[in-house]
LOKE-499932 format. One record per residue (C-alpha): y, x, z negated; residue in three letters. Coordinates in steps of 0.2 Angstrom, whole numbers. Layout:
residues N
{site {Y; X; Z}; ALA}
...
END
This chain:
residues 264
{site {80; -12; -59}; UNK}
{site {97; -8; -55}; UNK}
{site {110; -9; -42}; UNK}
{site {109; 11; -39}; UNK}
{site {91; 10; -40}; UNK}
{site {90; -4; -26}; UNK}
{site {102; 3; -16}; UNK}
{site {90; 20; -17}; UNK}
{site {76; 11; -12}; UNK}
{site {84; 2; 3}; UNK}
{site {87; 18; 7}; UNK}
{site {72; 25; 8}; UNK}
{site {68; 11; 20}; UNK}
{site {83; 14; 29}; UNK}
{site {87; -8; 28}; UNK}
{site {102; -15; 23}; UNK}
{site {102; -28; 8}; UNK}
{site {98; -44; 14}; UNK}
{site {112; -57; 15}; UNK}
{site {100; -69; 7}; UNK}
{site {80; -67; 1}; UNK}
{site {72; -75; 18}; UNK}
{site {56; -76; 27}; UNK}
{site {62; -65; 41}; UNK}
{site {70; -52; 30}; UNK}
{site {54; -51; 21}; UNK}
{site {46; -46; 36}; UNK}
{site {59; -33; 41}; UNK}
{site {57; -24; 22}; UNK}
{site {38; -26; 23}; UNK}
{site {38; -17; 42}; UNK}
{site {50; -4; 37}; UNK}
{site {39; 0; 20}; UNK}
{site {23; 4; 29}; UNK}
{site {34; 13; 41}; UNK}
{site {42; 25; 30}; UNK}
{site {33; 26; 11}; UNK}
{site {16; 31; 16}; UNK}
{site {-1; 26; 8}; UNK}
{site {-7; 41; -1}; UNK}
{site {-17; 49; -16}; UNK}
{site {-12; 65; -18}; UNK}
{site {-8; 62; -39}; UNK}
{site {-25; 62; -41}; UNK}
{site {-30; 76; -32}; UNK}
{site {-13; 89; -37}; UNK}
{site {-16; 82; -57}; UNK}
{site {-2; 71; -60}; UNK}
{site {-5; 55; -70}; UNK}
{site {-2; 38; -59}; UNK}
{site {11; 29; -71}; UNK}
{site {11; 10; -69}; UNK}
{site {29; 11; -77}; UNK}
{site {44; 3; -69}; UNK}
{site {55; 18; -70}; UNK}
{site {40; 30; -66}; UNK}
{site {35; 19; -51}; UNK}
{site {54; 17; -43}; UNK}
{site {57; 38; -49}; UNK}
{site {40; 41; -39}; UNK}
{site {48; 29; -22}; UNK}
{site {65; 35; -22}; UNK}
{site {70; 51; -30}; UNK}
{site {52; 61; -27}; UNK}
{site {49; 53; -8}; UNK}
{site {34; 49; -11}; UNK}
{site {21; 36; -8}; UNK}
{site {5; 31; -18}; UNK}
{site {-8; 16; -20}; UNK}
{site {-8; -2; -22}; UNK}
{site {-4; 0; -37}; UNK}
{site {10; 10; -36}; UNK}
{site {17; 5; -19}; UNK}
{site {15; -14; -23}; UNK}
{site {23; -11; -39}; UNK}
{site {36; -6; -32}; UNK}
{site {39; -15; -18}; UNK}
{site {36; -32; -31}; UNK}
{site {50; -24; -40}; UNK}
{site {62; -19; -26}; UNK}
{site {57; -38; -20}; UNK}
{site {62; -45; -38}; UNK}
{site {79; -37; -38}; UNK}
{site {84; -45; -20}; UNK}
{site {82; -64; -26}; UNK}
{site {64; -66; -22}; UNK}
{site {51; -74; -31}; UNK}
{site {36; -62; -35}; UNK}
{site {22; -64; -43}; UNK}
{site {6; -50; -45}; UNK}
{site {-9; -55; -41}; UNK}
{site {-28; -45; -43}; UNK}
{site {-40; -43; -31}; UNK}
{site {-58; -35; -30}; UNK}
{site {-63; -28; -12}; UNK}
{site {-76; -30; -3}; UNK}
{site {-88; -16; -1}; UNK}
{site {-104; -13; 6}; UNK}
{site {-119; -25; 7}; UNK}
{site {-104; -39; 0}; UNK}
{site {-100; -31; -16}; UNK}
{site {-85; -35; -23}; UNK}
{site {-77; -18; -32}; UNK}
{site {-72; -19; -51}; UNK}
{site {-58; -33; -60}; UNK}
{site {-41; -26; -54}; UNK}
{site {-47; -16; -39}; UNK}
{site {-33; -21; -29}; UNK}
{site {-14; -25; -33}; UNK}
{site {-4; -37; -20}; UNK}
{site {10; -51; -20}; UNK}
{site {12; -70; -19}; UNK}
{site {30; -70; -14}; UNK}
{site {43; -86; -11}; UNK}
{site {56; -83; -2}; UNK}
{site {72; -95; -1}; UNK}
{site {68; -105; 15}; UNK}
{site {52; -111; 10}; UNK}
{site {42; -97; 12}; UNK}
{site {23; -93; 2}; UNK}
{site {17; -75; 8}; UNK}
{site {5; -63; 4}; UNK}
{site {16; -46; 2}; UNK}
{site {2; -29; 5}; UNK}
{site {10; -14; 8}; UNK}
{site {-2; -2; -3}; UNK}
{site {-19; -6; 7}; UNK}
{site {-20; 6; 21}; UNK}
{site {-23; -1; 38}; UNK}
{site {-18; -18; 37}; UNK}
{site {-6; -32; 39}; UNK}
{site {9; -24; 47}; UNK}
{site {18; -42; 41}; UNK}
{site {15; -51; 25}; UNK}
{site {3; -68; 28}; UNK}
{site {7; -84; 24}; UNK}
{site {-4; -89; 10}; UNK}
{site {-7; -106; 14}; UNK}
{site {-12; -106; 31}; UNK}
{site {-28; -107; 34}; UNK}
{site {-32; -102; 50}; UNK}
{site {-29; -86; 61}; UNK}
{site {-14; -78; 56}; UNK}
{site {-11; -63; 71}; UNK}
{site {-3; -47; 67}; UNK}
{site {-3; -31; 75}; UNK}
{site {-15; -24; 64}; UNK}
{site {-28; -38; 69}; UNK}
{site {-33; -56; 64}; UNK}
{site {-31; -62; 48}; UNK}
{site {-37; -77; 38}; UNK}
{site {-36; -81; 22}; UNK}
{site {-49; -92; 14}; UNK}
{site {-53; -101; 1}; UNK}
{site {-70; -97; -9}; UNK}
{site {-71; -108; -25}; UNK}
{site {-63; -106; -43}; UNK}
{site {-45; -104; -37}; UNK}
{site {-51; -88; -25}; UNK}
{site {-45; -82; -9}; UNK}
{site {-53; -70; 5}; UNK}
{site {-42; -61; 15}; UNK}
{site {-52; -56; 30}; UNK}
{site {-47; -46; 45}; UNK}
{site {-52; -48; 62}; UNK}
{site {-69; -58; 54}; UNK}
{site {-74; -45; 41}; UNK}
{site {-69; -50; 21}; UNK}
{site {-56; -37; 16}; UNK}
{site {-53; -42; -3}; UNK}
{site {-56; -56; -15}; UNK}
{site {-39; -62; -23}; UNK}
{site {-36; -70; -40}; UNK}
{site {-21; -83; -39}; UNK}
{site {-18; -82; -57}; UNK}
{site {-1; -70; -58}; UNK}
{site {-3; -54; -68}; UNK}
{site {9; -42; -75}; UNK}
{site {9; -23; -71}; UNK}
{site {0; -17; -87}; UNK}
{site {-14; -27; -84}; UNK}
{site {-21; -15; -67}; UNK}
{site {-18; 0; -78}; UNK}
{site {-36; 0; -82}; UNK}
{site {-40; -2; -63}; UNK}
{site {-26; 13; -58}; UNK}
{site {-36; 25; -73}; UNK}
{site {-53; 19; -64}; UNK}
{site {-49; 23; -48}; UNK}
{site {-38; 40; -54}; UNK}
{site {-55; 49; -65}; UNK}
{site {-69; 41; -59}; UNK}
{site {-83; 48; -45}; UNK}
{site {-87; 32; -40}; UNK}
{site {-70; 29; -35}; UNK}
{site {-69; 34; -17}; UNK}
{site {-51; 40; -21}; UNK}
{site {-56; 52; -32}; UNK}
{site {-70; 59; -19}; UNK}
{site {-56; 60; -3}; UNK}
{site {-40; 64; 0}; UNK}
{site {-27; 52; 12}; UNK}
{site {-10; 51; 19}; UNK}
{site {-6; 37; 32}; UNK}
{site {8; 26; 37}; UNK}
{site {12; 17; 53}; UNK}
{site {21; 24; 67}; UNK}
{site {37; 19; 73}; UNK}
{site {28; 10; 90}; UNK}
{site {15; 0; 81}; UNK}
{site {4; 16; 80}; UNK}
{site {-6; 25; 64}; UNK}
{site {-3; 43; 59}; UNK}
{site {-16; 49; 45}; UNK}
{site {-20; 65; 37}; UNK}
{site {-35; 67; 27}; UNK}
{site {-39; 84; 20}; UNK}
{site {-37; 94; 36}; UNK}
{site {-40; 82; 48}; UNK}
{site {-25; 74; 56}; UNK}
{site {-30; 56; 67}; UNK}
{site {-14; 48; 77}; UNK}
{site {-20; 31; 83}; UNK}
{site {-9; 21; 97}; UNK}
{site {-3; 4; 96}; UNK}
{site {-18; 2; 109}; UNK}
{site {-30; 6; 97}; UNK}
{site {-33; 25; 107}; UNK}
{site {-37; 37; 94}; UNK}
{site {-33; 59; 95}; UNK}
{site {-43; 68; 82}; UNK}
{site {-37; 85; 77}; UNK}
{site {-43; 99; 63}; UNK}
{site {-30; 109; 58}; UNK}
{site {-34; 126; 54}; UNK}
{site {-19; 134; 42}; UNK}
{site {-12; 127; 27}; UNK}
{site {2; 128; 36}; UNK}
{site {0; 117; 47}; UNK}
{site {-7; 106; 36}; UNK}
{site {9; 108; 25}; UNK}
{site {21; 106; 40}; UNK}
{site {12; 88; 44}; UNK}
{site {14; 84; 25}; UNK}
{site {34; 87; 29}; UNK}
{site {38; 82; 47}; UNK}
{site {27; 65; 48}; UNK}
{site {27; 60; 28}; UNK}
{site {43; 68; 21}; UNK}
{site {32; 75; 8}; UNK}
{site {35; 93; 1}; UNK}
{site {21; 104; -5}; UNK}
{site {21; 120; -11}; UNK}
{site {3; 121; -8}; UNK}
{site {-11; 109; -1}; UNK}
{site {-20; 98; -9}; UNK}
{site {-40; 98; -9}; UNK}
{site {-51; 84; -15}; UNK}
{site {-56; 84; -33}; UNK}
{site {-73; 76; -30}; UNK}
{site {-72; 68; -46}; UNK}
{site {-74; 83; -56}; UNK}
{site {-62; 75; -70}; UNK}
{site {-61; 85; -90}; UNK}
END
C-alpha cells in the first residue's frame, strides 16, 4: 500500500494520519470506518466477482466508494492499518448460527491488532451491527460499547467467543491467517444458496449520532441511538436509488434485486 493510496483511504474516512499508531487512534479510524464505508453485498447481487486482492480491495474502498463484507472491509481496513505502523494480524472465525451451529472454516474475517502503547484489540468493521469500537482481546469480562455488551471468551484449543449482549456472535481462531486463505469462504458466501448473502440483499452503516441506517431490498429501517426503530417500503426505484446515493455515497444506474442463489 502506498502513500497515495493511504492518503485516499483517510480520505474516504475523512481522518487525518495519526501522529503515531495508538490505542485511541485506533478507535477514531475504526468509528469513522463503520460511519462512512458501509457494510454491503451488492457484488453479489449486480455480478461482479469479490476479489480478495490488495489492489482490488483498496480500488473497491477508495476509487469505486464502495463497501463490502468482512472480507473485503477487513481486508482492507487490515491493510490501511498495516500501512500506519500497526501491527496486524487476520484471524478466521466461524459464526454462530441457529440451534449453536457454528458456519463453515473461514466464515468470518477480523483482526488482532497492537498498537504502540501496549494495546491487543479485536478490530471488526465488516460484521454489520456490532462493536462500534474494536475490544480489547485480553479482557475477559464485559467490555461496554454502544452497540452493546461484549465478551470475549475463551472456549478450549486456542478459541475465543465473542459474544454480545450474552448471545455467541462468532468463534475466532487465534492462529493468524493471510488474505488468500478466506478466498474459499468469500466464493462460498458469493455462489452458494445456503449463504444467506446470496438469498438477501443489505446496505448499512452507523449514523453520525450513534444510530443505524439500513437498506435491504426495498425496505429502508433508520434505528436511533436509543434503539427506536422507523420501518419504511419504498415504492420507486428511485427512491430506492436516491437512498443508495444520499445515505451510502453509492451510484447505481439501476437497483439491485436479490439473486436467491440462482448462480450458472
Amino acid at each position: 500500500m502506498n502513500p497515495i493510496q493511504t492518503d485516499a483511504y483517510l480520505q474516504r474516512l475523512g481522518a487525518e494520519r495519526p501522529a503515531s499508531p495508538t490505542t485511541q487512534a485506533l478507535r477514531d479510524l475504526h468509528l469513522r470506518h463503520l460511519r462512512t464505508v458501509p457494510f454491503e453485498n451488492l457484488s453479489i447481487h449486480l455480478g461482479e466477482p469479490v476479489v480478495l486482492d490488495e489492489e482490488a480491495l483498496l480500488d473497491k474502498v477508495t476509487k469505486g466508494r464502495r463497501g463490502g463484507f468482512c472480507y473485503e472491509l477487513n481486508g482492507a481496513f487490515g491493510l490501511l492499518l498495516t500501512a500506519l505502523g500497526y501491527e496486524v494480524q487476520l484471524l478466521a472465525g466461524r459464526v454462530h448460527g441457529d440451534e449453536g451451529r457454528l458456519g463453515i472454516p473461514y466464515d468470518h474475517l477480523a483482526l488482532r491488532v497492537r498498537t504502540v502503547d501496549g494495546g491487543d484489540l479485536i478490530a471488526d468493521v465488516g460484521f454489520g451491527a456490532h462493536s462500534h469500537g474494536p475490544l480489547e482481546f485480553g479482557e475477559l469480562g464485559d467490555q461496554a460499547d454502544p452497540g452493546g455488551t461484549f465478551r470475549v471468551v475463551e472456549v478450549g484449543d486456542g478459541d475465543l467467543d465473542v459474544l454480545r449482549d450474552g448471545k455467541p456472535q462468532y468463534r475466532l481462531e487465534t492462529r493468524p491467517r493471510t488474505l488468500p486463505d478466506f478466498r474459499a469462504g468469500a466464493w462460498w458466501h458469493s455462489t452458494s444458496p445456503e449463504s444467506h448473502f446470496t438469498r438477501s440483499l443489505v446496505c448499512s452503516r452507523i449514523t453520525e449520532d450513534g444510530g443505524r441506517i439500513t437498506l435491504s431490498g426495498r425496505t429502508l429501517t433508520t434505528t436511533d441511538a436509543e434503539g427506536r426503530k422507523t420501518v419504511r417500503e419504498l415504492g420507486t426505484d428511485e427512491e430506492v436509488l436516491a437512498v443508495y446515493g444520499d445515505e451510502f455515497g453509492i451510484g447505481l444506474s439501476a437497483v439491485p434485486t436479490a439473486r436467491g442463489g440462482q448462480f450458472g
